[in-house]
ROMIPA-997610 format. One record per residue (C-alpha): residue in three letters; x negated, y negated, z. Coordinates in steps of 0.02 Angstrom, whole numbers, plus 50000, padded with zeros to 5 digits. Layout:
ALAXYZ/...
This chain:
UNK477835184750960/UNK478095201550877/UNK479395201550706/UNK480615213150816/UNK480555198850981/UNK480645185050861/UNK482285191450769/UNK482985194850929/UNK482545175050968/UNK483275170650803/UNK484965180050801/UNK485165173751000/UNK484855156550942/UNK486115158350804/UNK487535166250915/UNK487255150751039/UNK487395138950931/UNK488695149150840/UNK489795147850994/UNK489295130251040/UNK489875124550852/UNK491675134150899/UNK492015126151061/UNK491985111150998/UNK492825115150829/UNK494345122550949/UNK494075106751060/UNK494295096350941/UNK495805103350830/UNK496525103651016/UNK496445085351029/UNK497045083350885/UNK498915083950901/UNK498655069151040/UNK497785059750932/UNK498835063050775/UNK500295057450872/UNK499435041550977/UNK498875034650812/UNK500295037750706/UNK501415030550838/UNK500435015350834/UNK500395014350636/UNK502445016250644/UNK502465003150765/UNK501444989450659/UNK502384996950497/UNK503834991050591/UNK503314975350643/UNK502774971450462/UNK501114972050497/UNK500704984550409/UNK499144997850440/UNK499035005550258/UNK499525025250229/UNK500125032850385/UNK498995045450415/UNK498925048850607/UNK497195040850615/UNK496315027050692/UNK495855018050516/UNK495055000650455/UNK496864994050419/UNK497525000050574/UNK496444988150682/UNK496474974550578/UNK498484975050565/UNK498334976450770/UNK497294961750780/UNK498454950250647/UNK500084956950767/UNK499234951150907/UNK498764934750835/UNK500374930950781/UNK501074931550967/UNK499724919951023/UNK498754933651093/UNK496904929051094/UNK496074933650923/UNK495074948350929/UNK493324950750852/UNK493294950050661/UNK493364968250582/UNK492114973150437/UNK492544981450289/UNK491664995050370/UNK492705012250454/UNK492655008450660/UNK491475017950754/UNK491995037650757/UNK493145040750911/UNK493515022450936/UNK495185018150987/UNK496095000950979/UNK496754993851143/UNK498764993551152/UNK499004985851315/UNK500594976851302/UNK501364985051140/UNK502904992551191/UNK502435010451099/UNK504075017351196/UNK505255008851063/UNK504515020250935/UNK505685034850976/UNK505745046250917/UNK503835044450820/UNK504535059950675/UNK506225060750593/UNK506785074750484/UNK507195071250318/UNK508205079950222/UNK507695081450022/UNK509075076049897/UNK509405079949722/UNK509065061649682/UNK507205063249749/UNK506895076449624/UNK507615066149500/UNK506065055649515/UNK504795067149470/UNK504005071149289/UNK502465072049242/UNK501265058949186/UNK499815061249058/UNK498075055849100/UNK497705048348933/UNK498365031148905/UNK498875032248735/UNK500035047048796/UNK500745038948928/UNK501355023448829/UNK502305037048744/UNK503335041048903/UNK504945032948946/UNK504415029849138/UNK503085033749248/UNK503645044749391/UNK503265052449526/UNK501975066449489/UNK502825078649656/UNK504125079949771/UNK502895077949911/UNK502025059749809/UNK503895054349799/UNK504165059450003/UNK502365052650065/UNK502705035149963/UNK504675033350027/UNK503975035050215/UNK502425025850194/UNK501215040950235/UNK499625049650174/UNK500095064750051/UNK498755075050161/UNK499705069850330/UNK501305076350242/UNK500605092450236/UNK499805089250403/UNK501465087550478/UNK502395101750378/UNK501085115250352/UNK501425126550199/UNK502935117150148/UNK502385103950033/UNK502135112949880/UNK503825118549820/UNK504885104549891/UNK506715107249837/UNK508375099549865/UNK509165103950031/UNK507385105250129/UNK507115098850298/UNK505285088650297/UNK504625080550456/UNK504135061950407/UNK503575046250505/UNK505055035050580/UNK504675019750453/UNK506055010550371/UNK506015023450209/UNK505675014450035/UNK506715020249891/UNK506475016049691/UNK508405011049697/UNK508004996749812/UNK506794987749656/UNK508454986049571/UNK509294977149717/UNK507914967649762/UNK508574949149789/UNK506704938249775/UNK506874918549764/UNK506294920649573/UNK506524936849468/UNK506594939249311/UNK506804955549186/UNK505384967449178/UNK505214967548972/UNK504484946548999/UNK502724955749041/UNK501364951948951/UNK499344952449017/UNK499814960349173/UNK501244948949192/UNK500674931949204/UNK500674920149039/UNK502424927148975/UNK503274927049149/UNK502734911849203/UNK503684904349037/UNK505244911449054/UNK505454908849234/UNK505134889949217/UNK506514890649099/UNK507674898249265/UNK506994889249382/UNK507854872949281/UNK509314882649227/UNK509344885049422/UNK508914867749491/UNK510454861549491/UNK511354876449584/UNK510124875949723/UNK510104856949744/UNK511544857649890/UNK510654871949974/UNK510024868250149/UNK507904869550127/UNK507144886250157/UNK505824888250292/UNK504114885950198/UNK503344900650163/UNK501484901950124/UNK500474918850057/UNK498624918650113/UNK497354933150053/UNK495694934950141/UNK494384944150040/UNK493334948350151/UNK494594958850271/UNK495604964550135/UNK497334955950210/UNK498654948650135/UNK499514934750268/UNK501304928050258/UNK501724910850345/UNK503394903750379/UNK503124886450428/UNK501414890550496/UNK501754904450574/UNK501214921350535/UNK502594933850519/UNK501644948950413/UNK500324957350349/UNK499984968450229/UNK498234977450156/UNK497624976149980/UNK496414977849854/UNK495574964249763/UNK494484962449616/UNK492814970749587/UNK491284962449559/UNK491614962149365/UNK493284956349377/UNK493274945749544/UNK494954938749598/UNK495254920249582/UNK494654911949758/UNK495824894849739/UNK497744888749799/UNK498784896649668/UNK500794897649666/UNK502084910949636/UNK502994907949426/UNK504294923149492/UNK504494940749507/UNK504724955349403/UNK505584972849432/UNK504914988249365/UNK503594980049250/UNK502984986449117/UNK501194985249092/UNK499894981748954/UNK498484988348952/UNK497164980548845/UNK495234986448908/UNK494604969848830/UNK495634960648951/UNK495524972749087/UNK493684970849076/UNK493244954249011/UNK494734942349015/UNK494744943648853/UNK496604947148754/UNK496324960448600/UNK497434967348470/UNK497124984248545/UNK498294990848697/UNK499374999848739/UNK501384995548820/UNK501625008448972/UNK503165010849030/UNK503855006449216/UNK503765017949348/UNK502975019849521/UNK501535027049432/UNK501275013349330/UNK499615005749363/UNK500554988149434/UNK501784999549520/UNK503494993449551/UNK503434974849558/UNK502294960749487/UNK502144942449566/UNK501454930649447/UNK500294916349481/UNK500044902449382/UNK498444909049325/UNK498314918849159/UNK498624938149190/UNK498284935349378/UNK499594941749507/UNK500184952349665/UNK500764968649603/UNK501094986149676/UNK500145003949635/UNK500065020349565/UNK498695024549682/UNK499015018349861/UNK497495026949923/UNK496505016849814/UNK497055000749929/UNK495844990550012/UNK494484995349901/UNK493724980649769/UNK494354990949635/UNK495624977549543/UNK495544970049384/UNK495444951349438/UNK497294954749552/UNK497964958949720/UNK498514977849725/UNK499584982749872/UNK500514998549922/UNK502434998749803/UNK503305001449991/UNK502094983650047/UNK502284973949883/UNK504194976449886/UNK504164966050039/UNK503194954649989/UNK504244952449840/UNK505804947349972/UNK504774934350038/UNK504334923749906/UNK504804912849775/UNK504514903649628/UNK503324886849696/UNK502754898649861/UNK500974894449891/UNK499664909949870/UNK497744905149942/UNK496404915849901/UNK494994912550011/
């Protein structure tokens, strides 16, 4: 083949595939918007439902089908395979016969941006020793403080309101999933069986507060002794999926995704119980005990805030620095990236937090 014929092959070949690689780009950011809107609809749907599929994000995720399959099970649907940590197959897509994906109407809402969202915005240093200087941990941007009130992917934000995430400012109209929206003001009017003030913290929580809330719980005995018994509730965390499984009286009524511990710092498989809750933790972080279990003279207090690294609310256990706590990162959830706890989403542990109280069993299995 001459240089000349061989070129000719060459820049032919290139154009074809050139043009191949297009049509289905264009194919595929066509489909798109159905997907976008099939998945999402479904991850509103078990968001709803408290069975919750992780970060909205208009895609057919690992948390998605697991939630699906825990809904499903807790109408006495026949269980469905068990799902591995491991993404589904690209292009696979979960069965919803039966779900009534109707009620989710509409799937968007627009939101209008308020002076008090702002309000919870700063900014946050990356080194720790700075950011124990802080009065609070905030919200980094308007459109972190948006995604995490509606339960949704900061990239899906955008996604959803191209070019208008970056300067978010009071009075703006945003385009956010129909979830029932989670707001820093409703920590403060949380109502748990068990809370107590954020400032009893110590190791992540769990000596200190279990201490002072046996001293309510007595204090509190005696006021609760004519109340009619509460259903039993029961908290059950499977390692292996990644899901966190409430039971009232046996029967499962939600699910939520987390993160356990890493292979260092491996969360406690045993039965456990909740000492109480605390709002707006503070949190202190001590790499010797973050690492090795190990308490040292050397840490740092950080201040509350949904960017504080327990997030919004900490359930103790009655294990040493051991409990259920929100997140500054919830894209970080469902990856073995804990220190030894249970990370969930702030808008997921918040929920959790009205569920439970003092004496609630938690298995880890």
């Amino acid at each position: 083949m001459t240089l000349r014929l061989r070129s000719t092959f060459l820049a032919a070949s290139c154009a074809s595939l050139f043009t191949i690689t297009a049509v289905e780009a264009a194919e595929k950011s066509a489909d798109r918007p159905a997907e976008l809107e099939a998945a999402a609809r479904l991850q509103v749907f078990l968001d709803r439902a408290e069975f919750a599929p992780g970060k909205i994000d208009g895609r057919y995720g690992e948390f998605t089908f697991k939630a699906l399959a825990l809904y499903r099970e807790s109408r006495g649907e026949p269980a469905a395979p068990p799902v591995k940590k491991t993404e589904p197959k690209a292009n696979a897509t979960p069965d919803v016969t039966g779900l009534d994906l109707a009620s989710i109407d509409p799937l968007f809402i627009d939101y209008t941006v308020t002076e008090a969202d702002l309000q919870q915005i700063g900014e946050v240093p990356d080194a720790v020793p700075e950011q124990a200087k802080q009065k609070s941990l905030p919200y980094q941007s308007a459109a972190e403080a948006i995604a995490e009130k509606f339960h949704a992917d900061v990239d899906f934000l955008e996604e959803l309101n191209p070019g208008k995430t970056k300067a978010i400012k009071a009075g703006d109209t945003l385009r956010v999933p129909n979830v029932e929206p989670f707001d820093l003001a409703t920590v403060k009017n949380l109502k748990p069986g068990s809370d107590v003030a954020a400032n009893d913290l110590g190791d992540e929580g769990g000596e200190d507060l279990e201490k002072t809330d046996a001293k309510k719980s007595g204090k509190d005995a005696k006021e609760k002794a004519d109340e009619p018994p509460a259903p039993a509730i029961a908290v059950k965390i499977d390692t292996k999926t990644n899901m966190l499984s409430v039971f009232e009286a046996d029967k499962l009524i939600a699910a939520y995704p987390v993160t356990i511990g890493s292979d260092e710092t491996e969360s406690p498989v045993g039965e456990w119980k909740v000492t109480g809750v605390a709002k707006n933790p503070n949190f202190r972080y001590d790499k010797a005990m973050l690492n090795k279990g190990e308490r040292s003279s050397n840490f740092h207090m950080l201040p509350p805030g949904p960017n504080n690294p327990v997030g919004v609310v900490w359930i103790a256990l009655n294990k040493k620095g051991i409990g259920l706590h929100g997140t500054s990162d919830p894209d970080s959830i469902g990856r073995s990236a804990s220190h030894g706890c249970v990370r969930l989403a702030n808008w997921d542990v918040i929920r959790v937090a009205g569920k439970v109280k003092t004496g609630v069993a938690v298995s880890i299995h």
